[in-house]
C-alpha positions as CSV (number, residue, x, y, z in Angstrom):
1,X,-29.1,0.2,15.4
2,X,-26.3,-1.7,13.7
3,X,-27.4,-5.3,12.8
4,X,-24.8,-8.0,13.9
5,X,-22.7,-9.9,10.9
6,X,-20.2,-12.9,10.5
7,X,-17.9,-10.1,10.5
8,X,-18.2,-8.3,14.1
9,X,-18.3,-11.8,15.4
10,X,-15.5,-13.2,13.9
11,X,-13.4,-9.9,15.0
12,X,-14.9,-10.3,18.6
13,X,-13.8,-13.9,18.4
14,X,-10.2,-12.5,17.3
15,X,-9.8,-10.0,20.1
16,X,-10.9,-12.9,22.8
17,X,-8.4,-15.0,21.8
18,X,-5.5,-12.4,21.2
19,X,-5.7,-11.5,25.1
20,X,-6.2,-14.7,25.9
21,X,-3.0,-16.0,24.0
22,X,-1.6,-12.7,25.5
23,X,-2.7,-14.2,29.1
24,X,-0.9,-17.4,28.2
25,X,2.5,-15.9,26.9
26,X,3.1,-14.5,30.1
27,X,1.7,-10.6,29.0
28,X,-0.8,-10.1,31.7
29,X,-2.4,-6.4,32.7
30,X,0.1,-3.9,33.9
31,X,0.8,-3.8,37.7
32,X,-0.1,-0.1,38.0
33,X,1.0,0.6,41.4
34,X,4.6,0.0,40.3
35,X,4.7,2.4,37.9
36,X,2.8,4.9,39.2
37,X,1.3,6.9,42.6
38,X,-1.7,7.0,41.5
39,X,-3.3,4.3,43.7
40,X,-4.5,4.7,47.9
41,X,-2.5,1.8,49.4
42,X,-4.8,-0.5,49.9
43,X,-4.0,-0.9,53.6
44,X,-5.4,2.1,54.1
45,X,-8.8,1.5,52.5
46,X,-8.8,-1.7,54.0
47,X,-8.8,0.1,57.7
48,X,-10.8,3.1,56.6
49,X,-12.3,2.9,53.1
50,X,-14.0,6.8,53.4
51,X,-11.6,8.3,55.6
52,X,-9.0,7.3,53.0
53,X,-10.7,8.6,50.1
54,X,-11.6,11.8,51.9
55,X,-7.7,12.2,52.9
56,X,-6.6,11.2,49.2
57,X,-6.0,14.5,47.2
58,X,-3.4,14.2,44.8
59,X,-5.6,13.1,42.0
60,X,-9.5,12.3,41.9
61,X,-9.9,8.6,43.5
62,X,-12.2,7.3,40.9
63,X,-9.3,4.6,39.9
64,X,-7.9,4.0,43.1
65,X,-12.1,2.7,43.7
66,X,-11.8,0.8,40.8
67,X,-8.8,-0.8,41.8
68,X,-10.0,-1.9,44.8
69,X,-13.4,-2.7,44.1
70,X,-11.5,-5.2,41.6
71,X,-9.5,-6.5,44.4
72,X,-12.8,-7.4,46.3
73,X,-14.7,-8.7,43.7
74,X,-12.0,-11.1,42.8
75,X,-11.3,-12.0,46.5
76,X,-7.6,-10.5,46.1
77,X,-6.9,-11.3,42.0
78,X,-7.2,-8.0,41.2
79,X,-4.9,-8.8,38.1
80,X,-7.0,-12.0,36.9
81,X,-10.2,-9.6,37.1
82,X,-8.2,-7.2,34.6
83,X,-7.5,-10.0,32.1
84,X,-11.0,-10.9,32.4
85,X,-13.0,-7.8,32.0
86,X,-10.5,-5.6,29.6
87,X,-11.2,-8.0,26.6
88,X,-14.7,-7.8,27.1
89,X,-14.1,-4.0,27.1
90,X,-11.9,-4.0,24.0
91,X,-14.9,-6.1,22.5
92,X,-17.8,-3.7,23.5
93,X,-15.8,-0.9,22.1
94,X,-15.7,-2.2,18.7
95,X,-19.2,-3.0,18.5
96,X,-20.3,0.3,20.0
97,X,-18.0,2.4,17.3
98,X,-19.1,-0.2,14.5
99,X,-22.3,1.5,15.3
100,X,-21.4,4.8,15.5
101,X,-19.6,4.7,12.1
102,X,-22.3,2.4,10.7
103,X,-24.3,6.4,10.7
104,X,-21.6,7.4,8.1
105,X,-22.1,4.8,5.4
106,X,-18.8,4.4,4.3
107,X,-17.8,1.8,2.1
108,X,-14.9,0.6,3.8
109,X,-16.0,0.5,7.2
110,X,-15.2,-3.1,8.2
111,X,-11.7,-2.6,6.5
112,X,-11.1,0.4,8.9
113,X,-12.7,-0.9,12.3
114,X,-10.5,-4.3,11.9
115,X,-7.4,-2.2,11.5
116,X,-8.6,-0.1,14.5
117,X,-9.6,-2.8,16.9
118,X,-7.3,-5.4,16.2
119,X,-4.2,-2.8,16.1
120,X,-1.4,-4.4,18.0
121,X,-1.0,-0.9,20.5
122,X,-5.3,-1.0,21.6
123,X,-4.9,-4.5,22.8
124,X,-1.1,-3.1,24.5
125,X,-3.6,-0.4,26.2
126,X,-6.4,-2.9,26.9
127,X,-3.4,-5.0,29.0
128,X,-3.2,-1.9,31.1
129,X,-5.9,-0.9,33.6
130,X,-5.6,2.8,34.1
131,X,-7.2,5.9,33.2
132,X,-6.2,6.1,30.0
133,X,-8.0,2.8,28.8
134,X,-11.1,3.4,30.4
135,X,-11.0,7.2,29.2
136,X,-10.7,5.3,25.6
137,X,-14.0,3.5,26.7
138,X,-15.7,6.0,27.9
139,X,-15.2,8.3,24.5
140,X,-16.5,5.6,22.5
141,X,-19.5,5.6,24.8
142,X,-19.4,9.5,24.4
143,X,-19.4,9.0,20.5
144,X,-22.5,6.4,20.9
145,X,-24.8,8.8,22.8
146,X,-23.9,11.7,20.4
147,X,-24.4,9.7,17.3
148,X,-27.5,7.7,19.0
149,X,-31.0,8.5,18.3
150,X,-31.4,10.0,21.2
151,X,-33.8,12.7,22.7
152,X,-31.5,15.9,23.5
153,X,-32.8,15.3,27.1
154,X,-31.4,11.8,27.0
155,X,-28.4,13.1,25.7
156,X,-27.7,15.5,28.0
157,X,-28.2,13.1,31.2
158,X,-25.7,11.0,29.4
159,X,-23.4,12.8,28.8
160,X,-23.6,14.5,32.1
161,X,-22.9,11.1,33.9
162,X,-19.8,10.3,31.3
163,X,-18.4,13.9,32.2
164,X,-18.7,13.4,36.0
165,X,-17.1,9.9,35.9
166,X,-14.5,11.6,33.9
167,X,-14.0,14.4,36.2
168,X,-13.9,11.7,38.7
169,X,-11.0,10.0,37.2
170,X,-8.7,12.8,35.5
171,X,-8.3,16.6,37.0
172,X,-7.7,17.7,33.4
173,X,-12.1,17.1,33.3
174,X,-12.2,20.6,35.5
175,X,-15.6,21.1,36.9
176,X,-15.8,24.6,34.7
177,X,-14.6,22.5,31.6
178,X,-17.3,20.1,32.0
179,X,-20.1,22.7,32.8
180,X,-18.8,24.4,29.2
181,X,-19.0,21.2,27.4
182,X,-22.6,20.5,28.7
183,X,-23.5,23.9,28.0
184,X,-24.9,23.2,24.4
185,X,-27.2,20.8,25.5
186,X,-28.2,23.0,28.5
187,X,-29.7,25.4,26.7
188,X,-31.8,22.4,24.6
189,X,-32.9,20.8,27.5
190,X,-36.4,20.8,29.9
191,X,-35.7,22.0,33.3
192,X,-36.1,19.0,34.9
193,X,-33.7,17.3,32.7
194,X,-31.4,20.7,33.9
195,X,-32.0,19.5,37.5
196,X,-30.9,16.2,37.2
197,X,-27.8,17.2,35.7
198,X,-26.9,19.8,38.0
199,X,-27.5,17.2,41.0
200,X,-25.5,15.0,39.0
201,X,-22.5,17.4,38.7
202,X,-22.7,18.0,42.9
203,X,-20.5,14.6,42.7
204,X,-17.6,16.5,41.0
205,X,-18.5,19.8,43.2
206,X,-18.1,17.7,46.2
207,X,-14.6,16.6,45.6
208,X,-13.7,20.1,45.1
209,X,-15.3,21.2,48.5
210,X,-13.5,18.8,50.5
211,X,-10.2,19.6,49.2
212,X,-10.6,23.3,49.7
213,X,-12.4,22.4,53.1
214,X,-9.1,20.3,54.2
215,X,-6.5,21.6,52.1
216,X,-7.0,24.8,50.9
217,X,-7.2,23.7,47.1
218,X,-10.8,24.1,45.2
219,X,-9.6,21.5,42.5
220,X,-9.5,17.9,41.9
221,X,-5.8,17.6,42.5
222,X,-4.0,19.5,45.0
223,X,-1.1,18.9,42.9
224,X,-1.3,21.6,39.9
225,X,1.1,23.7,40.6
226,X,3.6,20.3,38.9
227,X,1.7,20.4,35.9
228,X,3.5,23.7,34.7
229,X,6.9,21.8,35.7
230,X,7.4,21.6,32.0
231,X,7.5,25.2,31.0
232,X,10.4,26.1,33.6
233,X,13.8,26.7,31.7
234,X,16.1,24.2,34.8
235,X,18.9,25.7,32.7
236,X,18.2,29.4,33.7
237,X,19.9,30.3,37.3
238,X,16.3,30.6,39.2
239,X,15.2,27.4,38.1
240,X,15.9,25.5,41.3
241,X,13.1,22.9,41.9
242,X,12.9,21.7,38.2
243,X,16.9,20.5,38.4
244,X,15.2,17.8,40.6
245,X,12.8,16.6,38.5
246,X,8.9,16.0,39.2
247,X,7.3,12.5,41.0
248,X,10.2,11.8,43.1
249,X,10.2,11.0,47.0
250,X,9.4,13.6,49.3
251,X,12.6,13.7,50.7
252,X,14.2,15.0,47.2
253,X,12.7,18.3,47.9
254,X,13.6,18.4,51.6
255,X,14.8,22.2,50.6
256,X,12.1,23.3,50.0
257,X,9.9,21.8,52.6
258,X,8.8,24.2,55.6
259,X,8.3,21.2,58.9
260,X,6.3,23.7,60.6
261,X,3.9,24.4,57.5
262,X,0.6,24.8,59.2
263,X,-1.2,21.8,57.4
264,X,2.2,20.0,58.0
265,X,1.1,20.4,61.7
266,X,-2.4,19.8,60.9
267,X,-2.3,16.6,59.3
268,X,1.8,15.2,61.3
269,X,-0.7,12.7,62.8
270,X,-2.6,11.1,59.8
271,X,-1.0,8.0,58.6
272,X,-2.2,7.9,54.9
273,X,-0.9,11.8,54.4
274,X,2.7,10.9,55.3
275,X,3.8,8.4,53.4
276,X,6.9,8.4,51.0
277,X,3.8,9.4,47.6
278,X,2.7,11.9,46.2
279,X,-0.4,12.3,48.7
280,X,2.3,13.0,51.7
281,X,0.7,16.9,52.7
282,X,4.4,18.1,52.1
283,X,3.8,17.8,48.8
284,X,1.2,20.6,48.3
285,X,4.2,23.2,48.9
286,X,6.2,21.0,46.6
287,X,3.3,21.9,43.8
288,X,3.2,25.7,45.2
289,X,6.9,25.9,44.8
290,X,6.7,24.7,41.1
291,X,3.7,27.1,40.2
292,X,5.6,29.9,42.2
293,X,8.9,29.2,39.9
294,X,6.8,29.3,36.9
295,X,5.6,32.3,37.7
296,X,8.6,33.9,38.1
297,X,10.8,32.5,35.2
298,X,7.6,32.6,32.9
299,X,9.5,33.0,29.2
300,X,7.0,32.6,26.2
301,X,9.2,31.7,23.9
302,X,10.8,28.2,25.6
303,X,6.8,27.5,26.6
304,X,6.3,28.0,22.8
305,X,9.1,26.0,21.9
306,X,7.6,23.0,25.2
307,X,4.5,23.0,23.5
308,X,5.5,22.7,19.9
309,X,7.3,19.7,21.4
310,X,4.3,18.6,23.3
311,X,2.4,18.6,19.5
312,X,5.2,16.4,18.2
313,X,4.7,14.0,20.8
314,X,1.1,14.0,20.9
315,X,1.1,13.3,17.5
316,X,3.3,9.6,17.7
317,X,2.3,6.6,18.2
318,X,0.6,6.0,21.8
319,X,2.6,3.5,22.3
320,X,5.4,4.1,20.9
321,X,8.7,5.7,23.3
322,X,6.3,5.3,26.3
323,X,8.5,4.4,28.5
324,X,5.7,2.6,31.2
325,X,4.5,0.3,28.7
326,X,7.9,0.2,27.1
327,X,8.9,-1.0,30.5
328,X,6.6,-3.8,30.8
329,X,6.9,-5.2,27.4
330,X,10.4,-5.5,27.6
331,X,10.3,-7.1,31.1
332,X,7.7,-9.6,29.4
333,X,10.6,-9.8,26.6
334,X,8.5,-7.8,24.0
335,X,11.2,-5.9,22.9
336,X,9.9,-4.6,19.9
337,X,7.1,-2.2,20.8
338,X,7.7,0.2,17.7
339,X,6.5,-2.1,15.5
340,X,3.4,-2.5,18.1
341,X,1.6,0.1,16.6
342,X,0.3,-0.4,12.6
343,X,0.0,3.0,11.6
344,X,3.6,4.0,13.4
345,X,6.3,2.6,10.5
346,X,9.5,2.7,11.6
347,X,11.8,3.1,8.7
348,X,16.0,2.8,8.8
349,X,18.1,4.7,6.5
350,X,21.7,3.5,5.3
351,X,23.2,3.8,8.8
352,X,20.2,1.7,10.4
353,X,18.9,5.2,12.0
354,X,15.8,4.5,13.2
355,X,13.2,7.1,11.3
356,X,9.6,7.2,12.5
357,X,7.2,7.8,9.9
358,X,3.9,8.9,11.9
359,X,0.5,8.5,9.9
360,X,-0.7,10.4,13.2
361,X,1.6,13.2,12.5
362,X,0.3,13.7,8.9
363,X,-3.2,12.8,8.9
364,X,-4.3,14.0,12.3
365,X,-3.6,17.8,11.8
366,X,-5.0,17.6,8.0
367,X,-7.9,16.3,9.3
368,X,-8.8,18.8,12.0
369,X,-7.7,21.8,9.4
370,X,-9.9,20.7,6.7
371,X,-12.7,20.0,8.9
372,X,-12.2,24.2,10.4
373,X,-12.2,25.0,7.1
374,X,-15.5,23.2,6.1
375,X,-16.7,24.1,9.7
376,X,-19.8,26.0,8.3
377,X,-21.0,22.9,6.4
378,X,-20.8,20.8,9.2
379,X,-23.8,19.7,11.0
380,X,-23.8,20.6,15.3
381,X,-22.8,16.9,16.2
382,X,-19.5,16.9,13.9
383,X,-18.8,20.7,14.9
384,X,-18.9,19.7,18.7
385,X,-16.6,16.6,18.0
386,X,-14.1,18.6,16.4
387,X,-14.0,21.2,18.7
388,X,-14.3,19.1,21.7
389,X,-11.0,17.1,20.1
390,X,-9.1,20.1,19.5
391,X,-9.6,21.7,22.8
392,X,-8.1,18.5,24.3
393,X,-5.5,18.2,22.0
394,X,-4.1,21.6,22.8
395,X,-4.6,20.9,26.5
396,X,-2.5,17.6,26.6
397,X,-0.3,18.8,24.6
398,X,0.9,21.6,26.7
399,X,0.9,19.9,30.1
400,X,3.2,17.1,29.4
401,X,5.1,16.3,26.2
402,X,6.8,13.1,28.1
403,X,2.8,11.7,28.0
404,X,1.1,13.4,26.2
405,X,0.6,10.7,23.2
406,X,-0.7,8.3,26.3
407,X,-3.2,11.2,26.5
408,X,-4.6,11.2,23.2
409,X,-5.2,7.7,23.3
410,X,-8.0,8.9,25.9
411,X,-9.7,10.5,23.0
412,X,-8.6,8.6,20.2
413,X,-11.9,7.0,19.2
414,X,-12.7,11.2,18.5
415,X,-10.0,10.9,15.7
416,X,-11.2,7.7,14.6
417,X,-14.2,9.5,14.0
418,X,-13.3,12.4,12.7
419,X,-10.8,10.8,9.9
420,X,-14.0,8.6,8.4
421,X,-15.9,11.2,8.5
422,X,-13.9,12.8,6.5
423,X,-13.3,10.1,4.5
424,X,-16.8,9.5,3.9
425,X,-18.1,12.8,3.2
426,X,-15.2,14.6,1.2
427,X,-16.4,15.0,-1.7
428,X,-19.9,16.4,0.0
429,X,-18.0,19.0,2.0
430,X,-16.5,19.9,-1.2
431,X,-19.0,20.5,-3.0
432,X,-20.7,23.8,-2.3
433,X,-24.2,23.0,-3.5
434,X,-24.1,19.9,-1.4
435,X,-25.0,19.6,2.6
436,X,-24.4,16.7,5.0
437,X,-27.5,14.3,5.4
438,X,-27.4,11.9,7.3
439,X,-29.9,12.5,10.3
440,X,-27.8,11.1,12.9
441,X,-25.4,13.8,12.8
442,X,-27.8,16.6,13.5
C-alpha cells in the first residue's frame, strides 16, 4: 500500500481549492437535465419512485437514482451536493491511481499524476455529474482491484460489482459483454465465489427481463436501433429518418409514428411514457425505424469512412469541440475551453488557422501497438488492460463520432495506465532476455 507524502497532500489540497475557487467564480456542476434526456422527471419519482423506474427504458436508471438520491440527501440542492462530493471524488481518484502506478516504480511518477489530476479538462469533467465522470471513477477503482493484492476470489467479487454498477449506468456494459470480461476470473475462482457473482449479475439480468417483459426489448436501452444512426448515408434517396436527425421531440418523427402501434395502445394511459423525451413509447418505433434503415442502406465503405472518423475523434481532447461542456463554459464566460486541456495544444499557422496538435492522437495508438506487439511478454494483468481498452475503444468509436472522445474519458485512467507502463518498462519489453517483475501485475 502506497505510503502518504507532503506531495499527495499538497495536490489533494490543490484540487480542493481549484473547485472550490471554481464554486466561487460562478462554475458550478453542469445542470444535466438541460442538456440531456437522460434523467426520470423527478415528478414522477416523487409520486411513484418504482413504478417510474420500472416504466423508464430508454437508458439504465442508475444515474437518474443518483440524481435523485442527491436531491434527497441535500433536501432539494442537488447541485450544492455535486460541488461537494465531486472534489472529494477527483481527490480519491488521485490517491487510488497514485497507488496503482506506485506498482510500476517509475521515476517520474509524481511528475505524471500532477499533470494528470490537476489537468485543467478532469476538474471540467469533475464539474459535471454524469456518467462519464463516475465511469472515470469507477475505472480507477477497476485499475485498484486489478493491481491490488488481492485474492483472485476477491477480485472477481469486485469486479463483478464494478461491472453491474456499470451495466447499471451505460447500455454499452451489455450483460454478454460483462459475463466475457468476468470470464477470466471465472474460470480462477471457488464455486462459491461463482455463486455470488452470478447472484450479483441477476441485477443487470433483471433490467433486461423487465424491458422484454414490458416492451419487447431484452436490452438495457430500448433505444438501440439510434445507435447505428451514424452509419446511414442521409444523402442517399432511402435515407429518410436520418435527414431529421437523432434526440429530437417526438413530434419530429410524427411520419413515421404508427398511433395505433399496439404498445402505443398499451401504454396511451401512462403518464411518464408520454412525455415530449426520449422515454415517450413512440419512440421504440423511432429506434426500429433507424435499425430498419440501416439495414437496408447498409454500405461498408461510408461505415468505414464513420468509423475512421469516430477514431479521429476519440482520439482529441475530451474536452475539447464538446459541444455540452463547450456550452456551459461559455455560458459561465469560459470561452477558451481548447486551451482546457494540457496535452491538447492548439497551434495557429500564418492565417491564425486554428491547428490541433493531439498528444492523444499520437501517443495513444503507439501505445496500444507496441504493447500488441510485446503482448507475449506481458504479464495476464497488463494483457487484460490492454485488451479490455482496445475493445472499448473500437466500440465508442464506432457508435458515435460526435461523443465519442466524452467516451474515452470513461476509461481514460486505462490509458493513463497503459502509457506508464510503457514508460516504465520499455526497455524490459525490449529486451528479449528480460521479463516483467513486478508481482503486482501477475
Amino acid at each position: 500500500m502506497l505510503k502518504l507524502t507532503r506531495f499527495h497532500f499538497i495536490v489533494i489540497i490543490a484540487i480542493l481549492a481549484i473547485h472550490a475557487l471554481f464554486s466561487i467564480c460562478g462554475l458550478k456542476p453542469v445542470n444535466v437535465e438541460q442538456i440531456f434526456w437522460y434523467i426520470i422527471d423527478f415528478k414522477f419519482l416523487r409520486e411513484n419512485f418504482f413504478s417510474s423506474l420500472i416504466y423508464f427504458h430508454e437508458i439504465p436508471p442508475l444515474l437518474s437514482i443518483i440524481h435523485y438520491g442527491a436531491e434527497v440527501i441535500s433536501f432539494g440542492h442537488r447541485y450544492l451536493f455535486f460541488a461537494l462530493l465531486l472534489p472529494l471524488l477527483h481527490s480519491l481518484c488521485f490517491l487510488l491511481f497514485s497507488n496503482v502506478i506506485h506498482q510500476l516504480n517509475f521515476k517520474y511518477d509524481k511528475l505524471f499524476l500532477a499533470i494528470i489530476f490537476l489537468n485543467p479538462a478532469v476538474f471540467i469533467y469533475f464539474r459535471f455529474p454524469f456518467y462519464s465522470t463516475f465511469l472515470f471513477v469507477q475505472s480507477i477503482l477497476f485499475l485498484f482491484v486489478l493491481i491490488g493484492n488481492f485474492s483472485s476470489n476477491k477480485k472477481l467479487v469486485f469486479i463483478t460489482v464494478l461491472l453491474v454498477i456499470a451495466a447499471l449506468e451505460r447500455s454499452s456494459y451489455n450483460l454478454l459483454i460483462v459475463i466475457l470480461l468476468l470470464l477470466p476470473f471465472i474460470l480462477k475462482a471457488y464455486k462459491r465465489t461463482i455463486v455470488i457473482c452470478l447472484v450479483l449479475l441477476l441485477i443487470p439480468f433483471s433490467l433486461y427481463l423487465k424491458n422484454y417483459l414490458l416492451f419487447g426489448k431484452f436490452t438495457s436501452s430500448t433505444l438501440t436501433g439510434m445507435y447505428f444512426h451514424g452509419h446511414i448515408d442521409k444523402n442517399i434517396p432511402g435515407s429518410k429518418i436520418k435527414k431529421i436527425g437523432i434526440c429530437r421531440p417526438v413530434a419530429y418523427y410524427k411520419d413515421f409514428i404508427n398511433e395505433n402501434d399496439p404498445m402505443v395502445i398499451r401504454y396511451k394511459h401512462v403518464p411518464i411514457l408520454n412525455q415530449n423525451d426520449m422515454n415517450n413509447i413512440r419512440y421504440l418505433q423511432v429506434s426500429d425505424e433507424y435499425l430498419k434503415e440501416f439495414k437496408e442502406n447498409f454500405d461498408l465503405l461510408y461505415s468505414i469512412k464513420y468509423v475512421s472518423l469516430g477514431f479521429i475523434r476519440y482520439m482529441s481532447s475530451p474536452s475539447a469541440d464538446y459541444k455540452y461542456l463547450n456550452t456551459y463554459l461559455d455560458n459561465n464566460s469560459f470561452q477558451l475551453y481548447d486551451l482546457f486541456d494540457l496535452p491538447n495544444i492548439q497551434l495557429k499557422n500564418e492565417t491564425k488557422t486554428v491547428i490541433p496538435f493531439s498528444f492523444y492522437l499520437f501517443v495513444y495508438p503507439f501505445i496500444l501497438i507496441f504493447l500488441l506487439f510485446y503482448f507475449r511478454k506481458l504479464t495476464f494483468v497488463v494483457r487484460y488492460i490492454l485488451l479490455y481498452t482496445i475493445f472499448f475503444s473500437i466500440l465508442y468509436a464506432a457508435i458515435d463520432p460526435a461523443e465519442s472522445m466524452r467516451m474515452r474519458f470513461e476509461i481514460e485512467p486505462f490509458f493513463y495506465f497503459l502509457l506508464l507502463f510503457v514508460l516504465a518498462n520499455y526497455k524490459v519489453l525490449k529486451n528479449k532476455q528480460c521479463q516483467i517483475k513486478s508481482k503486482a501485475l501477475f
